[in-house]
C-alpha positions as CSV (number, residue, x, y, z in Angstrom):
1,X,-2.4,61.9,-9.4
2,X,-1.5,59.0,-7.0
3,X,1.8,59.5,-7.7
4,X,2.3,63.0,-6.8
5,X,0.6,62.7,-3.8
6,X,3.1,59.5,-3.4
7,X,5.8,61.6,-3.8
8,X,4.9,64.4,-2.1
9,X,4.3,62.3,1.3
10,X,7.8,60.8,0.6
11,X,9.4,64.1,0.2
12,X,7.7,65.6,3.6
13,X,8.5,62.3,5.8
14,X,12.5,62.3,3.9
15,X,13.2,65.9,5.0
16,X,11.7,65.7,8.6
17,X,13.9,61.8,9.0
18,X,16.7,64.1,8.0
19,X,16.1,66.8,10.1
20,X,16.1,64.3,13.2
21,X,19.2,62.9,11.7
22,X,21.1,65.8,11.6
23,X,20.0,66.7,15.3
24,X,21.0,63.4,16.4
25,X,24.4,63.4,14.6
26,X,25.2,67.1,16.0
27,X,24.5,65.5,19.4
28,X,26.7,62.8,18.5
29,X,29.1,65.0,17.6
30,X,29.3,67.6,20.6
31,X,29.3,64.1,22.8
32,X,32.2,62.8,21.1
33,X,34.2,65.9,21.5
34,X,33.9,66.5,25.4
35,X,34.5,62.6,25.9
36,X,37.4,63.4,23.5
37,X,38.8,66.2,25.4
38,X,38.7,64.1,28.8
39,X,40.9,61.2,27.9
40,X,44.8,61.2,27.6
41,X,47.2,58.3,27.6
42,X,50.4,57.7,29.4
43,X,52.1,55.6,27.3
44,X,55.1,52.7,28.1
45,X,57.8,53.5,30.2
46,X,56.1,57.1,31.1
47,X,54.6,58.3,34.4
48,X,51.8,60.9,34.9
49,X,51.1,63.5,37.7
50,X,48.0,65.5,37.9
51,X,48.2,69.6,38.2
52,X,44.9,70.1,39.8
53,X,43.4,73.9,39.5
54,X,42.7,74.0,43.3
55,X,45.2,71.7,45.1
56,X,48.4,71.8,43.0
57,X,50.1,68.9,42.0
58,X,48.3,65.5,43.1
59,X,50.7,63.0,44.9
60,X,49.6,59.7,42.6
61,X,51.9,59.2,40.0
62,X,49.6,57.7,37.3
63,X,51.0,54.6,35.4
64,X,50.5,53.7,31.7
65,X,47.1,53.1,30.0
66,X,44.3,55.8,29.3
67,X,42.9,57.8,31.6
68,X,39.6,60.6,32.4
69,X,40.4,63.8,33.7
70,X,38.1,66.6,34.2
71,X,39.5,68.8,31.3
72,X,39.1,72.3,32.6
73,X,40.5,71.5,36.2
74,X,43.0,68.9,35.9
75,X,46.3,68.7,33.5
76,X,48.6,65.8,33.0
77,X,52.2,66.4,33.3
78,X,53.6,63.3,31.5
79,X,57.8,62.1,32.3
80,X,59.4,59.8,30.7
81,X,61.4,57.3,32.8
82,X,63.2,55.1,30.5
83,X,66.5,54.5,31.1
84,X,69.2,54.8,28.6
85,X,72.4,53.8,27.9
86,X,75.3,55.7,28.0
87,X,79.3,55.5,27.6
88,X,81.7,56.3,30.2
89,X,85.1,56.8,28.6
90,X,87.7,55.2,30.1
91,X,92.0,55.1,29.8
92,X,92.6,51.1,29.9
93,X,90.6,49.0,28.0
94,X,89.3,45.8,29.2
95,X,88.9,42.9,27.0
């Protein structure tokens, strides 16, 4: 009989500590996802500009690293400003 009742307890105290587990990993979860959505990078050799909901387009140009933004108001436009080579044909060659 001491076993049951063992048991019993450790099957009543298991399902409640998973309960609160599964509420604190939803949270967890739901936190995760908004931080998630208010991050964005501007990676090397790009520039940034904010679009903002109520101003237009912010005069900062944002440089490379990560950045917060609040996700329903503001949007990154992201350029890349790398330079790159090009060829410019030419008639005489020069040695």
């Amino acid at each position: 009989m001491v076993s049951f009742c063992f048991w019993n307890y450790l099957l009543i105290n298991s399902s409640r500590l998973f309960s609160n587990i599964g509420r604190i990993d939803i949270g967890l979860d739901i936190g995760g996802g908004v931080i998630n959505s208010m991050l964005y990078n501007v990676d090397g050799s790009h520039r940034a500009v904010i679009f903002d909901g109520f101003q237009g387009v912010e005069l900062d140009v944002i440089e490379e690293r990560t950045h917060f933004m609040i996700s329903w108001l503001h949007r990154p436009i992201i350029f890349d400003i790398s330079t790159r080579p090009r060829s410019v044909p030419s008639i005489t060659e020069i040695k």
